[in-house]
C-alpha positions in Angstrom: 102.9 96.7 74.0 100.3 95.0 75.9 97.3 93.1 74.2 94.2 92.1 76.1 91.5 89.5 74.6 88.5 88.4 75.5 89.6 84.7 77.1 88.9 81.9 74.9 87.2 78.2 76.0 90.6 76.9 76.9 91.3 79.2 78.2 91.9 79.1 82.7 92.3 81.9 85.5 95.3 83.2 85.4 96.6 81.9 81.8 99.0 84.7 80.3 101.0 84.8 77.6 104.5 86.7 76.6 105.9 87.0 73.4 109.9 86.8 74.4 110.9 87.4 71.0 108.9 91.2 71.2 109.9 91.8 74.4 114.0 90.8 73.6 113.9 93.3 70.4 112.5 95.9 72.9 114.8 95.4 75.4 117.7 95.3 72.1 116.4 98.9 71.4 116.6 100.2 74.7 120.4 98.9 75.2 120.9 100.5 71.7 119.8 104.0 73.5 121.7 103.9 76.5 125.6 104.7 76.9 127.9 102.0 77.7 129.1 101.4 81.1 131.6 102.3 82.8 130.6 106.3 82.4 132.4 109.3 83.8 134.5 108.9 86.6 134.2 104.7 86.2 130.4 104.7 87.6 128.4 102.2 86.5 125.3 104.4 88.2 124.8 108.3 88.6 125.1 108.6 92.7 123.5 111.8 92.8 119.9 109.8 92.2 117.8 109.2 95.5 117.3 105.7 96.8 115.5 104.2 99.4 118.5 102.1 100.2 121.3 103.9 99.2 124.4 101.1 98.4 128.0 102.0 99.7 130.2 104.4 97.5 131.9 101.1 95.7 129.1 100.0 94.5 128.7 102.7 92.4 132.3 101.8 90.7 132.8 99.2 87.8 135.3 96.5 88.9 138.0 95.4 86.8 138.4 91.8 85.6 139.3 89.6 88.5 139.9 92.6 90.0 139.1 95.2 93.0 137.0 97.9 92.0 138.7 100.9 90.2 139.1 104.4 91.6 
């Protein structure tokens, strides 16, 4: 959500404000919608989406604890 006033007298170029507690229960309900990691295969992201940089194939792999990643 984005709110836009009128600036006030005390107001100086540039001043902007966040609410973190908004924004933290927004990003809470996103998390709540998206599957947990690792996914099918142990990705942690689809490689089949175009990139401008594409990353090597391990990056797309979760690594276990401590460890190398998984295949």
């Amino acid at each position: 959500m984005v709110k836009v006033e009128k600036a006030g007298g005390d107001d100086r170029y540039g001043d902007v404000f966040v609410d973190t507690a908004l924004a933290h229960q927004v990003y809470l309900r996103w998390r709540s919608l998206c599957r947990p990691a690792p996914g099918p295969g142990d990705l942690r992201r689809p490689p089949w989406f175009t990139r401008v940089a594409r990353p090597s194939p391990d990056a797309y792999l979760m690594k276990t604890a401590g460890g190398p990643p998984s295949i």
